[in-house]
One Martini backbone bead per residue (centre of mass of N, CA, C, O) as a GRO file, in nm:
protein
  271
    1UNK     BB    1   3.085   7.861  19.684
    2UNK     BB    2   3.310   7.711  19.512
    3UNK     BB    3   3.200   7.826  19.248
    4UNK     BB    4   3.245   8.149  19.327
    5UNK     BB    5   3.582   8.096  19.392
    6UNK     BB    6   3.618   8.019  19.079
    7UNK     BB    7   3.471   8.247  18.921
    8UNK     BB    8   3.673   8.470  19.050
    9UNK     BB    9   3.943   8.378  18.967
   10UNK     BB   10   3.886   8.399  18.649
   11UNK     BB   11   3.795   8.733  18.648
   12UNK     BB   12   4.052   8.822  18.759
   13UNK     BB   13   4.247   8.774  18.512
   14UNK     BB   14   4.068   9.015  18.355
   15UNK     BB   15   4.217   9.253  18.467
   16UNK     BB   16   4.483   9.217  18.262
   17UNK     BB   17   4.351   9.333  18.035
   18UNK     BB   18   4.376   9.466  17.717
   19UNK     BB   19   4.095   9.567  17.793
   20UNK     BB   20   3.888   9.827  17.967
   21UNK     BB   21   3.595   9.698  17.941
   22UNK     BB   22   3.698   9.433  18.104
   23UNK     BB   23   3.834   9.514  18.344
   24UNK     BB   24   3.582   9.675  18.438
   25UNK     BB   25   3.386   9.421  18.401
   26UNK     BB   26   3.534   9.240  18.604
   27UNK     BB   27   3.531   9.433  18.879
   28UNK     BB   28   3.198   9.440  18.877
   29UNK     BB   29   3.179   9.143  18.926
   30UNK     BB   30   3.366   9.122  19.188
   31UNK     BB   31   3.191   9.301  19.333
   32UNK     BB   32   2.900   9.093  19.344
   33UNK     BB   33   3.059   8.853  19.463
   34UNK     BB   34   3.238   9.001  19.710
   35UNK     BB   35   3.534   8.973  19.659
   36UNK     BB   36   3.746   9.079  19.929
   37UNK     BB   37   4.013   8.955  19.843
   38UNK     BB   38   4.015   9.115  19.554
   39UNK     BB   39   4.060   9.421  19.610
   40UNK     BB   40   4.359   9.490  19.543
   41UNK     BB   41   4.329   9.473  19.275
   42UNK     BB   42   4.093   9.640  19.197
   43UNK     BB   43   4.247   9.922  19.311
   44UNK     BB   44   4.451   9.924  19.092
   45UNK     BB   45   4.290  10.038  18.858
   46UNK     BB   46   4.230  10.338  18.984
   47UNK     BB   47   4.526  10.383  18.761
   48UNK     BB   48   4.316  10.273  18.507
   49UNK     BB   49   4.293  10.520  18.226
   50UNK     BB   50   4.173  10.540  17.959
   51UNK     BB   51   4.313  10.683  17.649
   52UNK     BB   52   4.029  10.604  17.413
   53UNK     BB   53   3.679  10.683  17.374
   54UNK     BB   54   3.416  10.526  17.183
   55UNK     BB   55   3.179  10.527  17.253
   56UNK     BB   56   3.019  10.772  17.211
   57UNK     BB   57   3.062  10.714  16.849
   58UNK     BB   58   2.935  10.489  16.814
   59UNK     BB   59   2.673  10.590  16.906
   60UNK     BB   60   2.616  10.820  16.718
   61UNK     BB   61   2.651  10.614  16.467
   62UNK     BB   62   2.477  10.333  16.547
   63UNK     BB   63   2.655  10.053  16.650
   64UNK     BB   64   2.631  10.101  16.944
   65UNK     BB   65   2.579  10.087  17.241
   66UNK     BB   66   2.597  10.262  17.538
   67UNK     BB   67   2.798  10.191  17.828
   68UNK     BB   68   2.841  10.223  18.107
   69UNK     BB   69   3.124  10.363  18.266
   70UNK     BB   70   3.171  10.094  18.473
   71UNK     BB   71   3.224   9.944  18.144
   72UNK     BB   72   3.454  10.093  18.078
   73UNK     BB   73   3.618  10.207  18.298
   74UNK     BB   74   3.874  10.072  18.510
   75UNK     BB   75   3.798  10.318  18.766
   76UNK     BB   76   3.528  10.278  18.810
   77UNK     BB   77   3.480   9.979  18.821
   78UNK     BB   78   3.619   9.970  19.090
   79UNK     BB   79   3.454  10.140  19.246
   80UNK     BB   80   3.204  10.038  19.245
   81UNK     BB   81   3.334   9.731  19.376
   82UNK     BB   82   3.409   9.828  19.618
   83UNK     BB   83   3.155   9.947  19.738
   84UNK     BB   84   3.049   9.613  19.747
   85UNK     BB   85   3.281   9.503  19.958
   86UNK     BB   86   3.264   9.689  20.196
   87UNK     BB   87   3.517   9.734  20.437
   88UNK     BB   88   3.727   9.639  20.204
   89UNK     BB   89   3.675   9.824  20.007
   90UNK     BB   90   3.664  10.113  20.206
   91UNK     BB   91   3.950  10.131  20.253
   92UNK     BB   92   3.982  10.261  19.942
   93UNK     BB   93   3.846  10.573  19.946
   94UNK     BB   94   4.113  10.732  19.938
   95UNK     BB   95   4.152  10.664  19.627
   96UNK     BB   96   3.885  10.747  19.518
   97UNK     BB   97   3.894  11.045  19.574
   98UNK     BB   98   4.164  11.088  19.392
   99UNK     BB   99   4.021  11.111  19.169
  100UNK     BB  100   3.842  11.419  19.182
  101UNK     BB  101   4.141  11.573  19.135
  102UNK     BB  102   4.087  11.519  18.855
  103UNK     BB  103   3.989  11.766  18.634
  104UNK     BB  104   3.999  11.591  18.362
  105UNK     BB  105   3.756  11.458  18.437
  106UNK     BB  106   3.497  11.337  18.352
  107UNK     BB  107   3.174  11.366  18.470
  108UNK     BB  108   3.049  11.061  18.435
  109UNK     BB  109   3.303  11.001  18.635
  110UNK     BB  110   3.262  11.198  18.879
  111UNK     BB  111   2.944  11.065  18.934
  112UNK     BB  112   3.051  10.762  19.021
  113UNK     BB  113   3.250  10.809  19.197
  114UNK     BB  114   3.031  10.964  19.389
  115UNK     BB  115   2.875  10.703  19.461
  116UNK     BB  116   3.054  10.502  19.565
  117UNK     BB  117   3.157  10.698  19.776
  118UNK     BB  118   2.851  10.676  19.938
  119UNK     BB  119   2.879  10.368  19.978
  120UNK     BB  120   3.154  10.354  20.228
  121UNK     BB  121   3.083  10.542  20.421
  122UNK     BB  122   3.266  10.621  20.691
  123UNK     BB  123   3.532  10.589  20.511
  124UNK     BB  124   3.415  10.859  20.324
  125UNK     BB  125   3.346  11.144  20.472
  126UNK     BB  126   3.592  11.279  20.467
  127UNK     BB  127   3.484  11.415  20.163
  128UNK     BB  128   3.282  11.562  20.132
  129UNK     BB  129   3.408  11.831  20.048
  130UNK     BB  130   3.417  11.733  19.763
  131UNK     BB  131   3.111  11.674  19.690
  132UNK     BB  132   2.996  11.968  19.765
  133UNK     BB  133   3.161  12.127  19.562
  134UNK     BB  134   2.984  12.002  19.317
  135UNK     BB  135   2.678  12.114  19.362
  136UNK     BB  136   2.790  12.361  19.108
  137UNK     BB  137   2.799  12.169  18.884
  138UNK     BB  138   2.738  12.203  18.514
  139UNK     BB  139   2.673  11.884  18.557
  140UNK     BB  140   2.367  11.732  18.638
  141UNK     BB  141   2.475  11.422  18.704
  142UNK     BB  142   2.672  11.541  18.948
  143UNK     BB  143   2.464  11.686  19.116
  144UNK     BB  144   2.307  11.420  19.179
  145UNK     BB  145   2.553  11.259  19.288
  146UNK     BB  146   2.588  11.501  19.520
  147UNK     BB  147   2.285  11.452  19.631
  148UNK     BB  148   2.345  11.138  19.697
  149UNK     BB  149   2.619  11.171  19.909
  150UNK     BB  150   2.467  11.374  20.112
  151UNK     BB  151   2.239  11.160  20.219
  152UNK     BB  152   2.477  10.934  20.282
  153UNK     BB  153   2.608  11.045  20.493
  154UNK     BB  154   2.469  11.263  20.656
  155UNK     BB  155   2.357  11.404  20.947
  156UNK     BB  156   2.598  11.614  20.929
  157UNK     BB  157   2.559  11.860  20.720
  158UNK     BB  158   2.459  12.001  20.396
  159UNK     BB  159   2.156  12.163  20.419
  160UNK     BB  160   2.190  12.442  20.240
  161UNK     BB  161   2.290  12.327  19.988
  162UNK     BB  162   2.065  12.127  19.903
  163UNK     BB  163   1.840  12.364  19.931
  164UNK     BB  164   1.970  12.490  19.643
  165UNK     BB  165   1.890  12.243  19.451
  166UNK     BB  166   1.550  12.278  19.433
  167UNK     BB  167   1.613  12.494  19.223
  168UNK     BB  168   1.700  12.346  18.988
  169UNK     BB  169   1.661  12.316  18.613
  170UNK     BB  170   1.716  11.996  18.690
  171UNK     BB  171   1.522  11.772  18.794
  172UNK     BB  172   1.704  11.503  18.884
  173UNK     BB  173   1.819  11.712  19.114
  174UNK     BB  174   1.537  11.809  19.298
  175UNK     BB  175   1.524  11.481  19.347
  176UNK     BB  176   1.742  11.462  19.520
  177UNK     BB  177   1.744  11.677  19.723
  178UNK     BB  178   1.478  11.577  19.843
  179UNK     BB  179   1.622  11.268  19.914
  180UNK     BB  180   1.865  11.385  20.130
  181UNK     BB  181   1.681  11.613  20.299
  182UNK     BB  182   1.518  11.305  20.468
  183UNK     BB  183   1.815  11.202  20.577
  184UNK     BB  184   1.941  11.464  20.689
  185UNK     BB  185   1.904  11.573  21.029
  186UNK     BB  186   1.843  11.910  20.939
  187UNK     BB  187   1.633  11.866  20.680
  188UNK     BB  188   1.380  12.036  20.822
  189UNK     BB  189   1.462  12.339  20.799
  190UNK     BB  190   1.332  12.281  20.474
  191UNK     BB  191   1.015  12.211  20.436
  192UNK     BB  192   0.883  12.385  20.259
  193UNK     BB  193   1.065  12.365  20.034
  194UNK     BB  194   0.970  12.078  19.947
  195UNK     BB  195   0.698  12.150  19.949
  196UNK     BB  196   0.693  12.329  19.680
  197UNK     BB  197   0.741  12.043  19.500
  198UNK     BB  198   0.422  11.912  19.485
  199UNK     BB  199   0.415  12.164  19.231
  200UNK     BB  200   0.619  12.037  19.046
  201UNK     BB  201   0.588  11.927  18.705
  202UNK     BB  202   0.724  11.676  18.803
  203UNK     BB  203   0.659  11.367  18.894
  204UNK     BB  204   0.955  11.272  19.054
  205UNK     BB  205   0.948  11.512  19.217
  206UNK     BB  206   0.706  11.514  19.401
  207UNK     BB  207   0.747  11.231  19.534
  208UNK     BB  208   0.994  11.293  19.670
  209UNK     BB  209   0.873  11.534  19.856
  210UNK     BB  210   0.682  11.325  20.003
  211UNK     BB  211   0.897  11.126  20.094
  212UNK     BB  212   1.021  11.321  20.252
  213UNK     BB  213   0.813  11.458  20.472
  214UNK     BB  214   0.761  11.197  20.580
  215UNK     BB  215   1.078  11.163  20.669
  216UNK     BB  216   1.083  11.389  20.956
  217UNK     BB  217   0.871  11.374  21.100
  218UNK     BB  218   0.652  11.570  21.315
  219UNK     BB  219   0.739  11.845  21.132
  220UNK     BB  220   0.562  11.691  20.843
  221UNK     BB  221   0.244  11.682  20.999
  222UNK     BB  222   0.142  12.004  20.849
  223UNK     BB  223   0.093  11.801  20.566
  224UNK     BB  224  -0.107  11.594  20.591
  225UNK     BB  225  -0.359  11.696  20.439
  226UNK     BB  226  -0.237  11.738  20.164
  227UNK     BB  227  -0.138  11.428  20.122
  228UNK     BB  228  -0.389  11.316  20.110
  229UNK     BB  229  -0.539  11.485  19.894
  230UNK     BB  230  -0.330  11.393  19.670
  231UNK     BB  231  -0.399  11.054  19.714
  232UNK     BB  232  -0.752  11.086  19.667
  233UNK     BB  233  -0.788  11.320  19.494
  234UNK     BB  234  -0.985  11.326  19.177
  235UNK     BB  235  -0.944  11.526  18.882
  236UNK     BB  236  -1.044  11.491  18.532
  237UNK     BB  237  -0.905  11.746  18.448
  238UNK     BB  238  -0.626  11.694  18.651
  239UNK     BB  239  -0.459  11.475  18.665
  240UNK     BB  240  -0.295  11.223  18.860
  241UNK     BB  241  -0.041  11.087  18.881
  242UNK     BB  242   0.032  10.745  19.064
  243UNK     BB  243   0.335  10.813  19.144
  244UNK     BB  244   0.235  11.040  19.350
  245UNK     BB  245   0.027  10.881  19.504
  246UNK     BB  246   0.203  10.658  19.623
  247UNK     BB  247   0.383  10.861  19.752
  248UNK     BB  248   0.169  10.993  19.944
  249UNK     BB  249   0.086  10.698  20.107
  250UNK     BB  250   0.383  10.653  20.178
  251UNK     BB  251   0.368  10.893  20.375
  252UNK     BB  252   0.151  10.845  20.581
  253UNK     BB  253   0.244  10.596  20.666
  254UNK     BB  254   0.535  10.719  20.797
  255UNK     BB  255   0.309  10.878  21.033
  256UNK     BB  256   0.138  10.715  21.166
  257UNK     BB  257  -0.105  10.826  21.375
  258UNK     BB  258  -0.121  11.083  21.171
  259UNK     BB  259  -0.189  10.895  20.888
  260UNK     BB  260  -0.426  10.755  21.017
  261UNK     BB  261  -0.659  11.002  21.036
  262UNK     BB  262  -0.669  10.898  20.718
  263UNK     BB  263  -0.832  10.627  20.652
  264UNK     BB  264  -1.109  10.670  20.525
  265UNK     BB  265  -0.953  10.864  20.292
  266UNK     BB  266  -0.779  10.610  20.189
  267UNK     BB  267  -1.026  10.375  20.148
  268UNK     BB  268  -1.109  10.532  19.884
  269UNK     BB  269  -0.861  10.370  19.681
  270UNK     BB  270  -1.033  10.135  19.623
  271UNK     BB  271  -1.254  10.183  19.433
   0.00000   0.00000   0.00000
């Protein structure tokens, strides 16, 4: 414990680095570490955003990889490890949501920005109405991001939206959207529509569609025969994914005494 509040004390330093991409790997350090005295500091970065972005030309001129946005820009850095910081990162909700409010902010900084705060818990949901917002944004990871900080909200409201988005033209949406209304309170209301994505052409939305039904409880049981089949029958014409049948057997277990009724025809999943 004494090594690591001297190698934060060290990482902490590195804030002040004239380079945005240290300032920034320093801060999700501090995050990971849990420096929950050093949240202050990692909040002042929230106001230092890079003036020229070259990692997209480096990349595509194939000279360095692409590293993540929370690893270039020393605001969204901040914002990644305040959201890790618990309770006293969360105290900063209000300064990470000010971040939202600039136009010109880039898409995959604004879905960075909006994942941070979807995990900084209760002290973030009054920002709701900016997440839900974005929701119709033609940036396809910022809807991604705002249908995955919409299930962590949860609890009440923004279910008629998210199921909005069970049709969006890509998958990464359809399957963040049906794994958020699995979260809010009223995402039953919407169960058919979830079930019609069981044969949704992508294996990553079937199985997130399957993982939301088992988790509706008994509103769900109505798909119960569906999904044994769904876990169980192999058509050697017709092959599933394993990681849909996974999701499957998965949503099963979820259903208690509904989804032992279907033990048998589990248990041929040995052979």
């Amino acid at each position: 414990r004494r090594c690591a509040r001297r190698a934060a004390g060290h990482v902490a330093e590195l804030l002040s680095s004239k380079e945005s991409s240290v300032q920034a790997a320093a801060a999700v350090a501090l995050g990971h570490m849990k420096a929950t005295d050093r949240a202050a500091e990692v909040a002042a970065l929230l106001r230092n955003c890079p003036e020229l972005d070259t990692s997209l030309a480096l990349a595509a001129a194939g000279l360095e990889e692409r590293p993540p946005v929370e690893l270039r820009r020393p605001d969204c850095g901040a914002a990644a490890a305040l959201a890790l910081m618990g309770d006293k990162g969360a105290a900063f909700a209000d300064e990470v949501a000010e971040l939202l409010n600039d136009k010109s902010f880039p898409p995959d900084a604004a879905a960075s920005v909006v994942r941070s705060l979807a995990l900084m818990g209760s002290a973030a949901t009054g920002h709701k109405g900016k997440v839900q917002a974005v929701l119709e944004h033609p940036h396809a990871p910022l809807r991604e991001a705002a249908c995955f900080a919409m299930g962590e909200f949860g609890k009440d409201g923004g279910e008629s939206t998210l199921a909005g988005r069970l049709k969006d033209s890509q998958s990464c949406v359809r399957e963040a959207a049906a794994l958020a209304l699995g979260k809010v309170k009223d995402g039953w209301l919407f169960l058919d529509e979830v079930a019609a994505l069981f044969d949704d052409n992508v294996p990553t939305v079937q199985a997130a569609a399957l993982r939301c039904v088992g988790s509706m409880g008994p509103k769900g049981y109505a798909y119960a025969a569906d999904i044994c089949r769904r876990a169980t029958l192999v058509d050697p014409s017709a092959p599933r994914s394993t990681m849909v049948r996974t999701a499957a057997l998965e949503s099963l277990g979820a259903m208690g005494a509904r989804g032992a009724a279907y033990a048998e025809e589990v248990a041929t999943c040995f052979d």
